[in-house]
gemmi code that builds the backbone of each chain (N, CA, C; Angstrom):
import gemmi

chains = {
    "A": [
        ("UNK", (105.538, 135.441, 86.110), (104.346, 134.597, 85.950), (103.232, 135.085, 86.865)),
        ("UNK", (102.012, 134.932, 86.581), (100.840, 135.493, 86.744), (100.683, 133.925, 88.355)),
        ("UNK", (99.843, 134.213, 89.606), (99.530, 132.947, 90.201), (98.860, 132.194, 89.939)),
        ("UNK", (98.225, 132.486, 88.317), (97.584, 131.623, 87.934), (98.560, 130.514, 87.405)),
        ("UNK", (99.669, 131.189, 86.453), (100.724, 130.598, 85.597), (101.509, 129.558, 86.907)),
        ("UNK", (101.599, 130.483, 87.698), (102.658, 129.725, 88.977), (101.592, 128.301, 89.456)),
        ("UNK", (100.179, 128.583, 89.522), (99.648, 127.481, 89.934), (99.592, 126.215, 89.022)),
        ("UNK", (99.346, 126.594, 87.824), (99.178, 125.589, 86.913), (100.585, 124.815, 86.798)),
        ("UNK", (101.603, 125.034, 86.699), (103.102, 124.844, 86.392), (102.980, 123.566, 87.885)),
        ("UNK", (102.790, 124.246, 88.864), (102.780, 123.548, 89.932), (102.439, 121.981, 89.822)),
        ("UNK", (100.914, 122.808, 89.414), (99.675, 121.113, 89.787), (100.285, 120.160, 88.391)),
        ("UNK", (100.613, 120.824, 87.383), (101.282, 120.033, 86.597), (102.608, 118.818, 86.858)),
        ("UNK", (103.423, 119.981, 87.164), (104.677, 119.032, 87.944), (104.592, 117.749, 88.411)),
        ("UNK", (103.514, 118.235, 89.842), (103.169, 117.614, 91.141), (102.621, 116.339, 90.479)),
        ("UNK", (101.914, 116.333, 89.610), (100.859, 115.429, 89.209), (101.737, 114.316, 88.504)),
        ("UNK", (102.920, 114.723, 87.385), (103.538, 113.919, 86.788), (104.657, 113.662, 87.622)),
        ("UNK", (104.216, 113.685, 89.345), (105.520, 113.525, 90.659), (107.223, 113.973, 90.874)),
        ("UNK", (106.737, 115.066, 90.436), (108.312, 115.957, 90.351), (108.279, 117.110, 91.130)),
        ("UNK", (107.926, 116.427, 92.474), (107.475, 117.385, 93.377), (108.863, 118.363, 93.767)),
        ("UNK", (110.511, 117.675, 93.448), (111.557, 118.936, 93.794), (111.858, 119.281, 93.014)),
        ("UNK", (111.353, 118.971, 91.549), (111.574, 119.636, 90.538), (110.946, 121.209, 90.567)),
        ("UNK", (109.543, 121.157, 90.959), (108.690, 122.115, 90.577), (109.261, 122.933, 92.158)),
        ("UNK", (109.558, 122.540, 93.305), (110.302, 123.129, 94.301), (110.996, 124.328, 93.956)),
        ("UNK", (112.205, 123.170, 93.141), (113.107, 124.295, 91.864), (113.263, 125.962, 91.587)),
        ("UNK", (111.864, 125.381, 90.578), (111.367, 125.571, 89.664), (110.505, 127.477, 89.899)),
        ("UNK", (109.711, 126.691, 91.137), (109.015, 127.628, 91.348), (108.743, 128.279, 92.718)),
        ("UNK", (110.028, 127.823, 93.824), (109.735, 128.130, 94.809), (110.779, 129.562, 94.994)),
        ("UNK", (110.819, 130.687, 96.298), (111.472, 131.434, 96.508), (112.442, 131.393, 97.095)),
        ("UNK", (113.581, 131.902, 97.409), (114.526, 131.135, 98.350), (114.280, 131.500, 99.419)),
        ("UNK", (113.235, 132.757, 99.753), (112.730, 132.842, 100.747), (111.282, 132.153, 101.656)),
        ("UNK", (110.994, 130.856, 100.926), (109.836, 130.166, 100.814), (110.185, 129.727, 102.609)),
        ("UNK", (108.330, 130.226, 102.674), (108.268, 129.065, 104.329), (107.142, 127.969, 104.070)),
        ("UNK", (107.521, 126.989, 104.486), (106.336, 126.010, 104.399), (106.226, 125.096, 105.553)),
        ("UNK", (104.741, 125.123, 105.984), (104.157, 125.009, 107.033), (103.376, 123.635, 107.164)),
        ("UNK", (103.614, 122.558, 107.788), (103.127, 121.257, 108.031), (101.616, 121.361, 109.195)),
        ("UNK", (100.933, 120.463, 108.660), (99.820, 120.732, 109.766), (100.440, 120.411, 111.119)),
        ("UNK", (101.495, 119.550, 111.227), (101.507, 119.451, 112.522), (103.328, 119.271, 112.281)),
        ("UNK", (103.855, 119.633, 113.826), (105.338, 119.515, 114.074), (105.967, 117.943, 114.118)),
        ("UNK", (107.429, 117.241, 113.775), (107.783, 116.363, 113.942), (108.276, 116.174, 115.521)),
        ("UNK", (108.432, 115.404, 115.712), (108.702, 115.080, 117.616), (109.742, 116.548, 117.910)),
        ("UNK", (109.499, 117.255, 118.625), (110.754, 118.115, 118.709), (111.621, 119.258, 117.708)),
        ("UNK", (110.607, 119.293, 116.623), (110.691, 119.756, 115.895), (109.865, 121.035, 115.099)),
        ("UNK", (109.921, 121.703, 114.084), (108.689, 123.071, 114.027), (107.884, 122.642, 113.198)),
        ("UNK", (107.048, 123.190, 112.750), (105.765, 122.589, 111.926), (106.612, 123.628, 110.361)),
        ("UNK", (107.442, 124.851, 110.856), (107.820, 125.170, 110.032), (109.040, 125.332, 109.444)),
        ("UNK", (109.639, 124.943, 107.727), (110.400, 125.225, 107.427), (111.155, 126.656, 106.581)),
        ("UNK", (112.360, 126.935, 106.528), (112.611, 128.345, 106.467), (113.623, 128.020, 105.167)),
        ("UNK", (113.369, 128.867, 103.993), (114.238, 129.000, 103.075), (114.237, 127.884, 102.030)),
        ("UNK", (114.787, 127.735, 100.637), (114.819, 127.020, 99.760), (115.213, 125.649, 100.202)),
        ("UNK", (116.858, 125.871, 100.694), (117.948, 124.539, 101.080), (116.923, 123.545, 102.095)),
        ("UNK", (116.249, 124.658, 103.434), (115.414, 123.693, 104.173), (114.261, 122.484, 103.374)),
        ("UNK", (113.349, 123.645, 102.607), (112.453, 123.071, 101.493), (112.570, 121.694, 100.989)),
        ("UNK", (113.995, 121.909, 99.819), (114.213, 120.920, 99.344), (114.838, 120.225, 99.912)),
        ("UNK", (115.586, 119.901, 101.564), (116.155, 119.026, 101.858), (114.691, 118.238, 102.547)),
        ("UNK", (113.606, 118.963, 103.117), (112.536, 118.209, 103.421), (112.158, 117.302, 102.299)),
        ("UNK", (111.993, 117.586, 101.272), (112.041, 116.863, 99.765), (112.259, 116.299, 100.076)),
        ("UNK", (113.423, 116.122, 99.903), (114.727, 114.933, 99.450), (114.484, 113.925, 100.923)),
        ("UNK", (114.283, 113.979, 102.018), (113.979, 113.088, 103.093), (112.499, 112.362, 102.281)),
        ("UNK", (111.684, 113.294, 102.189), (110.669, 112.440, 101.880), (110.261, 111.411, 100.793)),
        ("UNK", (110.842, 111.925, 99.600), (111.456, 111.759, 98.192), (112.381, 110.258, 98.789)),
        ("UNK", (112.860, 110.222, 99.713), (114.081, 108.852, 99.523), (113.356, 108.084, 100.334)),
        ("UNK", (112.271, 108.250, 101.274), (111.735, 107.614, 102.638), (110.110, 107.121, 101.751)),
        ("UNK", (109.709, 107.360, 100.940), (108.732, 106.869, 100.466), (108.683, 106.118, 99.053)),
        ("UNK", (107.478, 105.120, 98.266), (107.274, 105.029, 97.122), (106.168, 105.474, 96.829)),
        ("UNK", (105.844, 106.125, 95.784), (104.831, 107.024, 95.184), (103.612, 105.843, 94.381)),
        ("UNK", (103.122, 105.164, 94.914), (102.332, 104.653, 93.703), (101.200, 105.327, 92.502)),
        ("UNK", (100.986, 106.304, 93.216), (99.856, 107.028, 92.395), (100.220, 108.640, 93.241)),
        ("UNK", (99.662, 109.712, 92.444), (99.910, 110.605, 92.690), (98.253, 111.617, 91.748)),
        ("UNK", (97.751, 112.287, 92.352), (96.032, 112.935, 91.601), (96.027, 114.080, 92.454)),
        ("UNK", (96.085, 115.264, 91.014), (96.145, 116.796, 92.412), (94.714, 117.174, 91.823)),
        ("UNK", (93.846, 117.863, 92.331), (92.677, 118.799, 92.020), (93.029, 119.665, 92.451)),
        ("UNK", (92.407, 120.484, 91.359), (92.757, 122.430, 91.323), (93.758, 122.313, 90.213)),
        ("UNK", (94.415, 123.980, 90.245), (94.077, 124.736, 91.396), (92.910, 125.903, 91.177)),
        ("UNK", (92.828, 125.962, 92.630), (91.304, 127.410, 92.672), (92.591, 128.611, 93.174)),
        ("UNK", (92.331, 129.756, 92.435), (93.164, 130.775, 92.558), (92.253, 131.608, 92.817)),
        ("UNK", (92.593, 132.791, 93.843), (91.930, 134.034, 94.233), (93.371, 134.801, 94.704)),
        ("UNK", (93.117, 135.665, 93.398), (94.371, 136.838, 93.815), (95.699, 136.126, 93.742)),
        ("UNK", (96.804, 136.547, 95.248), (97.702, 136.270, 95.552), (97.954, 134.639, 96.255)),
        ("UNK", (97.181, 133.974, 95.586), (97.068, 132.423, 96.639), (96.043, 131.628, 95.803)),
        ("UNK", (96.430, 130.654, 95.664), (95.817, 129.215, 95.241), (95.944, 128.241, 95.954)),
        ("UNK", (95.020, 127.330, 95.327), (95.005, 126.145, 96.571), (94.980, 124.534, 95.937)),
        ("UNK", (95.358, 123.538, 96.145), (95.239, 122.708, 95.266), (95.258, 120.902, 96.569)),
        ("UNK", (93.798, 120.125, 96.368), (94.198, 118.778, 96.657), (94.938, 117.588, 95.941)),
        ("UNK", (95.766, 117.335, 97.056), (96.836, 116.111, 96.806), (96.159, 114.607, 97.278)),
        ("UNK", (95.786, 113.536, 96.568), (95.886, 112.725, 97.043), (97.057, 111.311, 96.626)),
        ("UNK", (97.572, 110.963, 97.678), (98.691, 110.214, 97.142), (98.621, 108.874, 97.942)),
        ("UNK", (98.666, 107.206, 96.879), (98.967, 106.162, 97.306), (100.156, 106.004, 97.179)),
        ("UNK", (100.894, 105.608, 98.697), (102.359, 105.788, 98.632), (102.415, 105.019, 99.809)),
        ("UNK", (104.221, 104.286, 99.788), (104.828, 103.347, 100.654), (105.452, 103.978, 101.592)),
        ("UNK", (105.206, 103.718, 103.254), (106.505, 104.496, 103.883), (107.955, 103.699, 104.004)),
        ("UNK", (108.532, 103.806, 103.651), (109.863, 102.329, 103.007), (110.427, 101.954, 104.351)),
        ("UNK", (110.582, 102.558, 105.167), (111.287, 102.081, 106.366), (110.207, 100.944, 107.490)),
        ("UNK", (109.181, 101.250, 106.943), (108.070, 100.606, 107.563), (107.318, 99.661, 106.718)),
        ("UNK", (107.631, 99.589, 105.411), (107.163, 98.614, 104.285), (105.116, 99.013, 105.053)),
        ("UNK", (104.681, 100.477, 105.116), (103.353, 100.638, 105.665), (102.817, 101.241, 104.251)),
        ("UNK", (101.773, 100.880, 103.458), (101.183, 101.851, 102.473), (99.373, 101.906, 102.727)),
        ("UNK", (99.829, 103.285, 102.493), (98.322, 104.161, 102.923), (98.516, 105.683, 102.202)),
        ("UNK", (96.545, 105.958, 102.051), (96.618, 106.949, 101.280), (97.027, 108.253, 102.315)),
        ("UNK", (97.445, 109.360, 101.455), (97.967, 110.701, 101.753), (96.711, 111.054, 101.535)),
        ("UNK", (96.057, 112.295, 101.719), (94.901, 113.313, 101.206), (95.012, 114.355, 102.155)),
        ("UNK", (95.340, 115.627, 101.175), (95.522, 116.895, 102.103), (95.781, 117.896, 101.086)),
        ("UNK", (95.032, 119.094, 101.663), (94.645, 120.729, 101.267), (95.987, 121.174, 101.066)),
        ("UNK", (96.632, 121.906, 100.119), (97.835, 122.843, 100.486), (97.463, 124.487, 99.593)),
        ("UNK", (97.768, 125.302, 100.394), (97.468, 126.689, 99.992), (98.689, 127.091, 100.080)),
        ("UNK", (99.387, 127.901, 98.540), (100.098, 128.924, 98.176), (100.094, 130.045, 97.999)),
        ("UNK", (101.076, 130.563, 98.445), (100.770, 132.310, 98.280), (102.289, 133.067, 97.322)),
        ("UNK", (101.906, 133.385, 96.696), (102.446, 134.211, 95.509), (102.909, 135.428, 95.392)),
        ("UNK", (104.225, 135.889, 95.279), (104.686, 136.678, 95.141), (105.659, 137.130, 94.148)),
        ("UNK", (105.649, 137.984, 93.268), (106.659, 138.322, 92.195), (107.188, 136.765, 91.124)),
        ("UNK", (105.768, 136.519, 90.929), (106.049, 134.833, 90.233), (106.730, 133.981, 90.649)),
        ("UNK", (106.729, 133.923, 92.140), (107.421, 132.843, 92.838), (106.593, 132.549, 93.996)),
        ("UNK", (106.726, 131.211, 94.217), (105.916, 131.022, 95.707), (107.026, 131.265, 96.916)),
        ("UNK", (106.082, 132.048, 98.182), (106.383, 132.440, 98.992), (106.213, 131.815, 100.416)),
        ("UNK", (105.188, 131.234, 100.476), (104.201, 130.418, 101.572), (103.690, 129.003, 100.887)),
        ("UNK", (104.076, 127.808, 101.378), (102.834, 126.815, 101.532), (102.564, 126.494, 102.674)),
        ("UNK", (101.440, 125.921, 102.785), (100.790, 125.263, 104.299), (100.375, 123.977, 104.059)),
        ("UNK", (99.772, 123.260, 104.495), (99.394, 121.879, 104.770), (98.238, 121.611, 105.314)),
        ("UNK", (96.769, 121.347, 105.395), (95.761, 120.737, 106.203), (95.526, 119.258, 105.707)),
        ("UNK", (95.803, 118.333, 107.222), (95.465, 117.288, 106.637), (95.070, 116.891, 108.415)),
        ("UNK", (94.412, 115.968, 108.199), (94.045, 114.987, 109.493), (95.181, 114.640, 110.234)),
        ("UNK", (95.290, 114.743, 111.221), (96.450, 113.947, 112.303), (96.000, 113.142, 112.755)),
    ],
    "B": [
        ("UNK", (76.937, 114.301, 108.110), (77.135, 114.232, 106.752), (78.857, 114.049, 106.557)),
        ("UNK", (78.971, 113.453, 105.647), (80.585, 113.424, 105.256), (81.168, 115.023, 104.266)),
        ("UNK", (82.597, 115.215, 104.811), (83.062, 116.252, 104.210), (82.775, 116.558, 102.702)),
        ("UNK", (82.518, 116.029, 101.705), (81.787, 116.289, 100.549), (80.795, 117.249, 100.629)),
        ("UNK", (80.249, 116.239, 101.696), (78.410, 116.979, 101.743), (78.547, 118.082, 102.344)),
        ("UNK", (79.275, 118.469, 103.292), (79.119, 119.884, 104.181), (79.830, 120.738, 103.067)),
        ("UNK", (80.767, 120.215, 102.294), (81.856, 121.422, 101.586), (80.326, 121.858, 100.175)),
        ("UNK", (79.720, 120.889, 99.986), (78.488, 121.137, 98.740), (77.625, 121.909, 99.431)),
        ("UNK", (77.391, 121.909, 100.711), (76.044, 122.420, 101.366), (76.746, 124.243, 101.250)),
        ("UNK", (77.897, 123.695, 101.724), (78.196, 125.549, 102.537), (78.643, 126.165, 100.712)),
        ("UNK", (79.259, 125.619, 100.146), (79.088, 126.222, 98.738), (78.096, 127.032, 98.196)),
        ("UNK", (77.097, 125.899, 98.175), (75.434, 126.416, 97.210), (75.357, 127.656, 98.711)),
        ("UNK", (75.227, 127.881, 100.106), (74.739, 128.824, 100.177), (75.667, 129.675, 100.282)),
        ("UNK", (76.950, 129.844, 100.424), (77.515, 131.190, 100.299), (77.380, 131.551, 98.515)),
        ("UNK", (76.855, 130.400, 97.514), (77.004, 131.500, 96.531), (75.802, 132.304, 96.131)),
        ("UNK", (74.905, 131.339, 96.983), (73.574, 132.379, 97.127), (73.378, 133.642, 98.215)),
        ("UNK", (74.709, 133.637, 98.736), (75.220, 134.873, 99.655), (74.264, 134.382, 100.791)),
        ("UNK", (74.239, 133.471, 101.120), (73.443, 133.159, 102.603), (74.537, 132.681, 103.724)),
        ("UNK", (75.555, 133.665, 104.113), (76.707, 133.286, 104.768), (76.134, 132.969, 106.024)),
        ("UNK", (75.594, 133.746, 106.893), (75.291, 133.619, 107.983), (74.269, 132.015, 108.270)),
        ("UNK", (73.296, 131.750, 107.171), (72.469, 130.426, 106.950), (72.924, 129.465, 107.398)),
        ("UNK", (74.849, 129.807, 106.426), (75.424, 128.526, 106.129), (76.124, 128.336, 107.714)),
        ("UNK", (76.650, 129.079, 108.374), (77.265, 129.367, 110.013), (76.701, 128.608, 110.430)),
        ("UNK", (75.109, 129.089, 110.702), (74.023, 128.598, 111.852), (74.320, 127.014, 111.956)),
        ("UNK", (74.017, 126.345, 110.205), (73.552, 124.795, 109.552), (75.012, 123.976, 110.148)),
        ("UNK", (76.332, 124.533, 109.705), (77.298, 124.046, 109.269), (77.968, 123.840, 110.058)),
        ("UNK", (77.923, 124.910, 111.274), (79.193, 124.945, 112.299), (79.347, 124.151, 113.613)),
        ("UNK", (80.399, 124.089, 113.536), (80.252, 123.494, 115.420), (80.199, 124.434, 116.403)),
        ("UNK", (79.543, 124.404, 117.475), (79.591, 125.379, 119.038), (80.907, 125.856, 119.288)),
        ("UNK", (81.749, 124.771, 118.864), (83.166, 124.800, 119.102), (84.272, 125.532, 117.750)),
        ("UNK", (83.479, 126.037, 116.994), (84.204, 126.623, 115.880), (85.294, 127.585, 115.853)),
        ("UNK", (86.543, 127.580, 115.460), (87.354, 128.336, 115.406), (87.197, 129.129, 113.925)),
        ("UNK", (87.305, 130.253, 113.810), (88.003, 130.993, 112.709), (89.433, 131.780, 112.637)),
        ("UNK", (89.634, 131.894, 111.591), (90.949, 132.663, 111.806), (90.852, 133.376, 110.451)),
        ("UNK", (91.253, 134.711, 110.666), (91.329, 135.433, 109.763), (92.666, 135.802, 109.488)),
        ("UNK", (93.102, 136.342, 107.974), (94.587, 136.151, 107.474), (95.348, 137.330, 108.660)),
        ("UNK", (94.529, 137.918, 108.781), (95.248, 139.513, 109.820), (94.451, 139.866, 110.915)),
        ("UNK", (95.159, 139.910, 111.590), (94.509, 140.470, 113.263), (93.795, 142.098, 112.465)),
        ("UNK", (92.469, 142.347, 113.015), (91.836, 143.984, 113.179), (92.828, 144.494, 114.289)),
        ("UNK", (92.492, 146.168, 114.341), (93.615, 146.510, 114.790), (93.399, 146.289, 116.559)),
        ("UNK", (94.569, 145.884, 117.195), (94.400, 145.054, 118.412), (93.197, 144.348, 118.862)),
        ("UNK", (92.957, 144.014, 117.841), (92.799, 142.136, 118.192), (93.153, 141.607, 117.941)),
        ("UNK", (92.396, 139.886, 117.674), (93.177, 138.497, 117.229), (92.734, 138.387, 116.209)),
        ("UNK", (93.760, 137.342, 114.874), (93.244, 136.655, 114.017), (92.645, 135.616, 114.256)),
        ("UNK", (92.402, 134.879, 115.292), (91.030, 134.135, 115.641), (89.934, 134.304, 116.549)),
        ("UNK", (88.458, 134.070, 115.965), (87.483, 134.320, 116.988), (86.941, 132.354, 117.082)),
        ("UNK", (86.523, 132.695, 118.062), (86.062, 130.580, 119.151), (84.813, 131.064, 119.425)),
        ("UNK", (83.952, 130.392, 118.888), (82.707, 129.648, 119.047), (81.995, 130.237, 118.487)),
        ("UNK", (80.464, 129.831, 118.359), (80.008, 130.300, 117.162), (79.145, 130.894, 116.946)),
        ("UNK", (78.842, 131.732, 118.601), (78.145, 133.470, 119.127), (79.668, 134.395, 118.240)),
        ("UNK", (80.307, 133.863, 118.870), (81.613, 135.025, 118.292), (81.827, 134.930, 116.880)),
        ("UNK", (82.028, 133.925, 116.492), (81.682, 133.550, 114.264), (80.422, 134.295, 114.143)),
        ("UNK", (79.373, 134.066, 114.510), (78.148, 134.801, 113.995), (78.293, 136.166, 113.992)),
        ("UNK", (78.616, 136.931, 115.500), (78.563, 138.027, 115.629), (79.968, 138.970, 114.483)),
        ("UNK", (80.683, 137.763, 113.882), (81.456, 138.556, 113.360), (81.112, 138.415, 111.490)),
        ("UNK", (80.476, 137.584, 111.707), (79.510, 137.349, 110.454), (78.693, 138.655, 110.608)),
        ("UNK", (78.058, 139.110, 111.714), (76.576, 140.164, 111.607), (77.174, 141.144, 111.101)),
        ("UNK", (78.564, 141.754, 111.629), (79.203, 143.215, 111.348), (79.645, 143.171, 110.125)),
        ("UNK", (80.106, 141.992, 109.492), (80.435, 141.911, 108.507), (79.181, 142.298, 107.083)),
        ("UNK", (78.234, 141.852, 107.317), (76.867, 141.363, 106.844), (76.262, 143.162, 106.672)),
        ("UNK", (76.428, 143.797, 107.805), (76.047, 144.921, 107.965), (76.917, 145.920, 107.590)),
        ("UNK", (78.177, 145.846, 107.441), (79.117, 146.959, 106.787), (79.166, 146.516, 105.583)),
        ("UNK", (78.270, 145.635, 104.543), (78.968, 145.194, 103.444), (77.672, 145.460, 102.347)),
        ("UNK", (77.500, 146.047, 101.324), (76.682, 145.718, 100.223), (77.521, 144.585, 99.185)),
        ("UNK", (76.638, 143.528, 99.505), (77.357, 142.477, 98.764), (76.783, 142.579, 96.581)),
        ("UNK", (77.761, 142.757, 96.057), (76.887, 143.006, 94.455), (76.941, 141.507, 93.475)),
        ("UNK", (78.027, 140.837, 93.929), (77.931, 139.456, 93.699), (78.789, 138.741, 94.073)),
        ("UNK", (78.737, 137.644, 94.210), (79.493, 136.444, 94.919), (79.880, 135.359, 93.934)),
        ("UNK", (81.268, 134.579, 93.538), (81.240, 133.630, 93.094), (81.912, 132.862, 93.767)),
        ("UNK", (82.069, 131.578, 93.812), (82.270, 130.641, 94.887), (83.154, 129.171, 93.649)),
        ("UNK", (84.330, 129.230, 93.763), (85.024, 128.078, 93.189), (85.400, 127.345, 93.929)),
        ("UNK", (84.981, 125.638, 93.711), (84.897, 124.539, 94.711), (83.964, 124.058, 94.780)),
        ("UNK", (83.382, 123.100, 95.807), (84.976, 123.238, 96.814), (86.070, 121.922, 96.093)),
        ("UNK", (87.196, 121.848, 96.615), (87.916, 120.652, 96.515), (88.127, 119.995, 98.213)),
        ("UNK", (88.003, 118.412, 97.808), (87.948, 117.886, 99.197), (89.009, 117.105, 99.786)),
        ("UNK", (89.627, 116.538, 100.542), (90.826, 115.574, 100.468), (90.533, 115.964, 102.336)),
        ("UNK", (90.477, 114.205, 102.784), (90.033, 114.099, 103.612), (88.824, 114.029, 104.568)),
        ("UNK", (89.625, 115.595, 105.805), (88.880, 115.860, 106.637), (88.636, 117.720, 106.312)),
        ("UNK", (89.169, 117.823, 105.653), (89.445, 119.345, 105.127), (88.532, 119.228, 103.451)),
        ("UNK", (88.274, 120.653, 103.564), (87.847, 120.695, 102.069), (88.244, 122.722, 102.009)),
        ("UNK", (88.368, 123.117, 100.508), (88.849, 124.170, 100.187), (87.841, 124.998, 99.481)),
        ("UNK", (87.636, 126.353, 99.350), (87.236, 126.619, 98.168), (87.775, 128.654, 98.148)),
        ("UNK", (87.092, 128.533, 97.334), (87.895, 130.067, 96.955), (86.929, 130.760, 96.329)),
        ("UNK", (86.516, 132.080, 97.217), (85.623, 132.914, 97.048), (86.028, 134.321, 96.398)),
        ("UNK", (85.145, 134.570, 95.512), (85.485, 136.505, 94.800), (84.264, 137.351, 94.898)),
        ("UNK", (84.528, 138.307, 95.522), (83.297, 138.815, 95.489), (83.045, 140.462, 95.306)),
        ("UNK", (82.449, 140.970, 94.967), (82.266, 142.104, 94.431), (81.211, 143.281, 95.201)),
        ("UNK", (82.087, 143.776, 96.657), (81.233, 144.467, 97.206), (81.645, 145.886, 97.456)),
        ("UNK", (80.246, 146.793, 98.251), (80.958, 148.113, 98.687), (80.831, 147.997, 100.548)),
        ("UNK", (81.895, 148.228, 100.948), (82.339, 148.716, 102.063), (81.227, 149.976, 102.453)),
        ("UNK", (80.563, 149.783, 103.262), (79.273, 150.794, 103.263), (79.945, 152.659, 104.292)),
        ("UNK", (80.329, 152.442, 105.045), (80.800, 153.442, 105.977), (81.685, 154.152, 105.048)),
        ("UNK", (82.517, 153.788, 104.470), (83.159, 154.544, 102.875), (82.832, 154.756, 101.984)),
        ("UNK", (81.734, 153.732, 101.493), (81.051, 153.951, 99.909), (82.517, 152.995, 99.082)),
        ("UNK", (83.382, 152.409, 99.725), (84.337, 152.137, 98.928), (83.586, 150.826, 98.099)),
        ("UNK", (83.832, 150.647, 97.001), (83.698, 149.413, 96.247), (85.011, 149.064, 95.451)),
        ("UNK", (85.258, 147.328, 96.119), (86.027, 146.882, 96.065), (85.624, 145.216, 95.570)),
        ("UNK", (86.822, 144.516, 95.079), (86.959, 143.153, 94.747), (87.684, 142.157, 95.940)),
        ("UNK", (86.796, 141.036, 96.613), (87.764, 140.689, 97.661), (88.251, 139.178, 96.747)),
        ("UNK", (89.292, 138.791, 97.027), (89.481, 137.346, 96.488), (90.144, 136.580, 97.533)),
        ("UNK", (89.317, 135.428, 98.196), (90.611, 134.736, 99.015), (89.728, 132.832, 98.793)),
        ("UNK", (90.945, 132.533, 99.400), (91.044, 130.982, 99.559), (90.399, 130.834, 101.110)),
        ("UNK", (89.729, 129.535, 101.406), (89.342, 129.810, 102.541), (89.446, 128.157, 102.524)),
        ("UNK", (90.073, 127.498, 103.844), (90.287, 126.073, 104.344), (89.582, 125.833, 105.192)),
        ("UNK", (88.514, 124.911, 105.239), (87.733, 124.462, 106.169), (88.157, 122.809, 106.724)),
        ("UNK", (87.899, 122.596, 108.087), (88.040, 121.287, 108.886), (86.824, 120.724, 109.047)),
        ("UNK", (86.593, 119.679, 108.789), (85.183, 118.951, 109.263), (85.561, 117.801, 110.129)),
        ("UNK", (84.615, 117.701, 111.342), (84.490, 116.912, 112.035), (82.925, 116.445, 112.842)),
        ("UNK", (82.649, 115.327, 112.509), (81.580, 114.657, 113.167), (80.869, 115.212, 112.535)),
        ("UNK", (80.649, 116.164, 110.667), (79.713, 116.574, 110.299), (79.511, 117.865, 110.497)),
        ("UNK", (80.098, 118.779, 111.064), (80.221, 120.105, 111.486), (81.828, 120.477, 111.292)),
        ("UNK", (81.639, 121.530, 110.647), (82.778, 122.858, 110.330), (83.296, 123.044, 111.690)),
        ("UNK", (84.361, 122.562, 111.996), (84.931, 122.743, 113.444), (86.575, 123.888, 113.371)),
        ("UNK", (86.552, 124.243, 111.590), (87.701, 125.514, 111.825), (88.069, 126.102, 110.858)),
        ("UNK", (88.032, 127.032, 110.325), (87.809, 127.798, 109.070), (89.114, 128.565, 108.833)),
        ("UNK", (89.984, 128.906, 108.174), (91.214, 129.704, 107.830), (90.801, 130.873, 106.426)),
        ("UNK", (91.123, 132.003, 106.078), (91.218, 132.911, 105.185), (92.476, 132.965, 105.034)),
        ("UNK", (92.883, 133.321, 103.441), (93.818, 133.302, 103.254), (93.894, 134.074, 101.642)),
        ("UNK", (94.454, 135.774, 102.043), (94.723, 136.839, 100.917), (95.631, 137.996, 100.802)),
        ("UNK", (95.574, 138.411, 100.258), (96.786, 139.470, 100.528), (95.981, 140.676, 101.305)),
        ("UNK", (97.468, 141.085, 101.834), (97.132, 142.062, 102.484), (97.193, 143.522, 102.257)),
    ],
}
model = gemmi.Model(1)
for chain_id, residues in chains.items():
    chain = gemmi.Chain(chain_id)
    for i, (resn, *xyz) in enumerate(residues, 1):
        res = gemmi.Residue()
        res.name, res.seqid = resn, gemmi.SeqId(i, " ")
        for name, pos in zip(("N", "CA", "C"), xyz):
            atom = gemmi.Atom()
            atom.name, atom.element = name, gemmi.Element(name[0])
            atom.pos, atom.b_iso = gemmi.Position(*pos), 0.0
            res.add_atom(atom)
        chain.add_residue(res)
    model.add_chain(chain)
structure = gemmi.Structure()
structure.add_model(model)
structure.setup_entities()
């Protein structure tokens, strides 16, 4: 797949909230993905598929999704970029507030290789 | 101005190729950049925004720019995105080349306070 093909597949997924589906789907098993900021004691980055989708799956069971709206993606070359904004519950905290944040992919051999994260702390 | 407005302002002038314009208007004193790859021994980031400019001037001056297109921006948040292609020659070579990258900007208090590139290498 072309990073155009890889992007669209993505924002598609994401949008109809099948965010470990498209993980799956379209990530590398060598995928790193990068949080704007670290958890207490923890790295900002994760290493490999299993890490990936077990970050998923924490977040996936720790939240409710009420709404989910991606814009993009803008592709240049090897990397696209696409905004997330998401009304969602944090369940352990019964707290709901919006998500809104930048994520840039980078593309390799029709698989993603890199995401990152910019969002406000 | 709110992140909308700075991501619309710095748009319209980088696609009128007024990069340096948009620096002066847009940036904070305190501006970080980061570029996807360190030059050879240096850093992938230059701080503040004598050092952004001055790396804007060399840039400005090794470059015949032949056209610029500018997709974006997208906004979410405090961040906004957009993704630039542009069609120049490398002057000291005569090389003419296509650059394509994604570029993540931070806004704060109304000023561009940190800029990221992001392309292959």
């Amino acid at each position: 797949m072309t990073t155009q093909e890889v992007a669209d597949k993505l924002v598609k997924l994401c949008a109809e909230g099948k965010f470990q589906e498209a993980s799956q789907a379209l990530y590398s098993p060598e995928i790193v993905s990068v949080e704007a900021g670290a958890p207490p004691g923890g790295s900002r980055e994760s290493k490999g598929l299993a890490a990936v989708m077990a970050k998923g799956e924490w977040w996936t069971a720790n939240h409710d999704v009420h709404s989910v709206k991606v814009e993009g993606p803008v592709v240049a070359g090897s990397h696209f970029t696409a905004a997330f904004k998401m009304d969602v519950t944090f369940k352990p905290q019964g707290r709901r507030f919006t998500m809104e944040e930048i994520a840039v992919y980078q593309v390799a051999d029709g698989k993603i290789v890199r995401e990152e994260f910019f969002y406000h702390m």
